[in-house]
N, C-alpha and C positions, 0 to 999 in steps of 0.2 A: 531724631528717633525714628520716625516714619522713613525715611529715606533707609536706614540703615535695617529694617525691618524688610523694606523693597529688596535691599539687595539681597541679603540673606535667603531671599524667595530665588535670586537666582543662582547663591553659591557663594555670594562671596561673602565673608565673615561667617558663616555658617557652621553649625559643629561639625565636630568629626570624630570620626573612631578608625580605633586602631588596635589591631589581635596582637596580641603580645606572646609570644609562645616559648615556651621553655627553653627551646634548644632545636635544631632545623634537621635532626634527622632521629624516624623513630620505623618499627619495627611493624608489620602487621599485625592486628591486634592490641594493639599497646593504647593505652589510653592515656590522652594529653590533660595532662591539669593547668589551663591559660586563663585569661581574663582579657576582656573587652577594657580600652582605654579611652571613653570618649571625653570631649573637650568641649565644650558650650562656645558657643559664637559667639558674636559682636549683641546677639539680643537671644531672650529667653524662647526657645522649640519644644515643642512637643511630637515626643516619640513614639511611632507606631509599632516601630517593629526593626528589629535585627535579623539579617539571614548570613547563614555561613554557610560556603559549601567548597567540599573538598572535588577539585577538578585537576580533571588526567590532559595535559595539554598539548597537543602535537604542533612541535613548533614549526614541521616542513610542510604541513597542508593549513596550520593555520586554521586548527577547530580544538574544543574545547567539549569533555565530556563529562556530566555529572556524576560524579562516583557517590556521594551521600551529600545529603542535606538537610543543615537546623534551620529552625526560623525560632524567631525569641519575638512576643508579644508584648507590647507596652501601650500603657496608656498614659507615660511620668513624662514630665517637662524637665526639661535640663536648662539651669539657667544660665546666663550670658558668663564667660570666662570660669563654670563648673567644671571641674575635673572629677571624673564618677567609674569608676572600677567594676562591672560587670563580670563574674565569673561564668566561665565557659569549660565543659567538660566534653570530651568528644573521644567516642571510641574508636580507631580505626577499622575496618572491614578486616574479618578475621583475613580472608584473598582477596588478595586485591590485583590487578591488572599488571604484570613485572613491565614497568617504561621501557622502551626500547632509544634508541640512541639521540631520535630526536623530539623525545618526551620527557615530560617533569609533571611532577604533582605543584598545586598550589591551595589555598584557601584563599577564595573570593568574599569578603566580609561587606555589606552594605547596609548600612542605618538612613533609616526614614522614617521620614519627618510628615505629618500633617500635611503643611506645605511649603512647598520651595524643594530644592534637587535633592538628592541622596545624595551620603559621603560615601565614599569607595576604598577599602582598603583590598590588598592583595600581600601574601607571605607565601614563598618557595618555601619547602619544603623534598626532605631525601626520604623514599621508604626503601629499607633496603630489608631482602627478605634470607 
């Protein structure tokens, strides 16, 4: 048990979340109706916090810019092999930056934990205006 509580501190058996999102292309303005999919590890965590953020990503310079961003407050414990459905509401920027050829939107999702590493999700996404 101890052993598997170690690893977990450093990622391995550890939960994870994951944005689950309707459909991969939406409109300026439009507002997404998703939910958080997280997954309990090998032993029971306690959640600080979720942050999602919609980033504009230039794939030819290799930079990433924050266009909006949630954070989600917790103080619940997810336990070992829990599956737990978070809803997530997120309006798009009425304007928003039109990508040019070697740009995309994505949502960068991260959950953390008290302690041991953060899980990472990421989901492309189309805005087309």
């Amino acid at each position: 048990m101890i052993l598997r509580k170690y690893m977990s501190l450093l990622g391995i058996g550890s939960a994870k979340i994951d944005l689950i999102l309707p459909k991969e292309t939406y409109r300026p303005g439009e507002q997404i109706e998703a939910y958080f999919l997280i997954q309990g590890g090998t032993v029971d965590q306690r959640i600080t916090r979720i942050e999602c953020d919609l980033l504009l990503e230039n794939h030819a310079e290799e930079t990433s810019r924050t266009i909006e961003a949630r954070t989600i407050l917790s103080t619940r414990t997810i336990a070992a092999e829990e599956l737990n459905k978070v809803p997530f509401t997120f309006r798009l920027p009425e304007v928003v930056p039109v990508p040019g050829r070697d740009e995309s939107y994505r949502f960068k999702t991260k959950l953390t934990f008290d302690q041991g590493t953060e899980s990472v999700d990421q989901d492309w996404i189309k805005i087309v205006v």
